[in-house]
DODREN-414939 format. One line per 10 residues: number of its first residue (from 0); their letters; for each residue z, x, y of N, C-alpha, C, CB. Coordinates in steps of 0.02 Angstrom, whole numbers. Each point is the difference from the previous one (the first is absolute). Glycine has a CB too. Layout:
<rs>
NUM	A	Z X Y Z X Y Z X Y Z X Y | ...
</rs>
This chain:
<rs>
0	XXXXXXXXXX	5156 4180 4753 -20 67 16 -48 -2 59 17 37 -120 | -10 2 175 -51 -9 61 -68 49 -28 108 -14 114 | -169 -20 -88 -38 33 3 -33 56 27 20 -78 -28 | 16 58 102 -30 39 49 105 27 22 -174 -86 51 | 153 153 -10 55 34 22 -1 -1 77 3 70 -107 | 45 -82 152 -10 17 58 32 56 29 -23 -103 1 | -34 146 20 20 97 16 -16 -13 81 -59 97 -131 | 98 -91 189 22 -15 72 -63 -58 4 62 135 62 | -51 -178 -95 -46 -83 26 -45 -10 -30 12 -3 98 | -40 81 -142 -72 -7 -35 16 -7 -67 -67 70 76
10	XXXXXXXXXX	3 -126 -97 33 -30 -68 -65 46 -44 67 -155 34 | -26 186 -92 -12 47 -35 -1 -17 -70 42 62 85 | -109 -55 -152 17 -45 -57 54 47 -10 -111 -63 -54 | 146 37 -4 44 29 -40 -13 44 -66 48 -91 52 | -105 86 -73 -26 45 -34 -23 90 40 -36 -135 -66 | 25 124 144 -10 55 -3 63 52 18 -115 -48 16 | 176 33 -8 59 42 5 24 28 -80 38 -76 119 | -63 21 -154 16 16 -84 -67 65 -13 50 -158 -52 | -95 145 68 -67 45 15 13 72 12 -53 -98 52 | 94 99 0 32 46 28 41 55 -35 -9 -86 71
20	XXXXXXXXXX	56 46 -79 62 25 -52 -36 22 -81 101 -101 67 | -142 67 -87 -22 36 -63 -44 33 26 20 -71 -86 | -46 107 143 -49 58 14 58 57 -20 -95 -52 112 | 163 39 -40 53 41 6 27 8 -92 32 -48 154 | -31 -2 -205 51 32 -58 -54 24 -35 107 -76 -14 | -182 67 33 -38 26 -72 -6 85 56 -101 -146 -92 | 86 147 152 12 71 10 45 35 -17 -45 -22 64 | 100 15 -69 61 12 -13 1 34 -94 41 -114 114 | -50 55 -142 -27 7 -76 -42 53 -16 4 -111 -4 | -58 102 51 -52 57 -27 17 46 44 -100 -61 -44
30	XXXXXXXXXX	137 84 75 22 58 -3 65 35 -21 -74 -25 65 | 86 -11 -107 68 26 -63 -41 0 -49 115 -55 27 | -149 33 -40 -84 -1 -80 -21 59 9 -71 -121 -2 | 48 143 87 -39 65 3 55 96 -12 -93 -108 106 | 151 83 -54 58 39 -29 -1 27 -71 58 -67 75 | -52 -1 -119 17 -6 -68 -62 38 -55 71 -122 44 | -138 114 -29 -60 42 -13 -16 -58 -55 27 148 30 | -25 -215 -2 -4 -68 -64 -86 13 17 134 -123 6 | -151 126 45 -72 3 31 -52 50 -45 58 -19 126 | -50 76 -143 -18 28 -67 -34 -21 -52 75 33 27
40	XXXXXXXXXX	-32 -83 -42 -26 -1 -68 -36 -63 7 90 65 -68 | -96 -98 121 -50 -57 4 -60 5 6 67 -41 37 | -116 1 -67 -63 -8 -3 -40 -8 74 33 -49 -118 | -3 -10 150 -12 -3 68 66 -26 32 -127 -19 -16 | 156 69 64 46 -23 36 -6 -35 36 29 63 -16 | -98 -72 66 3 -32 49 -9 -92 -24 -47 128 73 | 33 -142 -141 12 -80 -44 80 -5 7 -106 4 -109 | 126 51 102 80 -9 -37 27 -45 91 33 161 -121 | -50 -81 160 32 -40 76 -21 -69 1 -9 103 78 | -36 -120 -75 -27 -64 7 49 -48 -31 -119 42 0
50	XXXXXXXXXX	95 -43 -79 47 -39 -40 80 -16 15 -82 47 -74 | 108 16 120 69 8 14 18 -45 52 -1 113 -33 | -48 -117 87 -3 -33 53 -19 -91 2 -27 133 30 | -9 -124 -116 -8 -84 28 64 -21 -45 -155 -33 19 | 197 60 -75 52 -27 -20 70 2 31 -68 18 -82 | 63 39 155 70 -17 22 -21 -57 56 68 129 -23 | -132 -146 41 -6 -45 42 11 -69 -44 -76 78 81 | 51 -74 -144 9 -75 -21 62 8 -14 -105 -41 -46 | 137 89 39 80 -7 -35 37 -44 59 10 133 -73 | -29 -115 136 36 -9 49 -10 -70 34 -1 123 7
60	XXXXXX	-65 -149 -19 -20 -50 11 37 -57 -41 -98 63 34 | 90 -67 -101 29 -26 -51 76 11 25 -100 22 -95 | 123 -3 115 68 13 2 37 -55 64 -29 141 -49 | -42 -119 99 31 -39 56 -12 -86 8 -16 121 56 | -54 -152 -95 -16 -60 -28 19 -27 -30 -50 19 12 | 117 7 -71 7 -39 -46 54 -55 14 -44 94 -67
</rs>
């Protein structure tokens, strides 16, 4: 598995395009959550985003390491 990515010559880790992509699916997420009115009934939403964001990043990480 490479560590680093090369984007026109510049070597880029590989964690931060995965970084990326779980910003893009947890926005995505939380705004089908907010649509949905899941946000309501939570205690603190802004834990939930959080929480959302570090499990599609490890999901994705784990996914691409293994």
């Amino acid at each position: 598995m490479p560590r680093e990515v090369s984007l026109f010559g510049v070597l880029i880790p590989t964690l931060l395009p995965l970084f990326l992509a779980s910003l893009l699916l947890q926005g995505l997420l939380d705004w089908a959550l907010g649509h949905a009115g899941a946000y309501r009934r939570l205690l603190h939403p802004a834990l939930v985003r959080l929480c959302l964001l570090v499990c599609i990043f490890s999901a994705l990480t784990m996914g691409l390491y293994q």
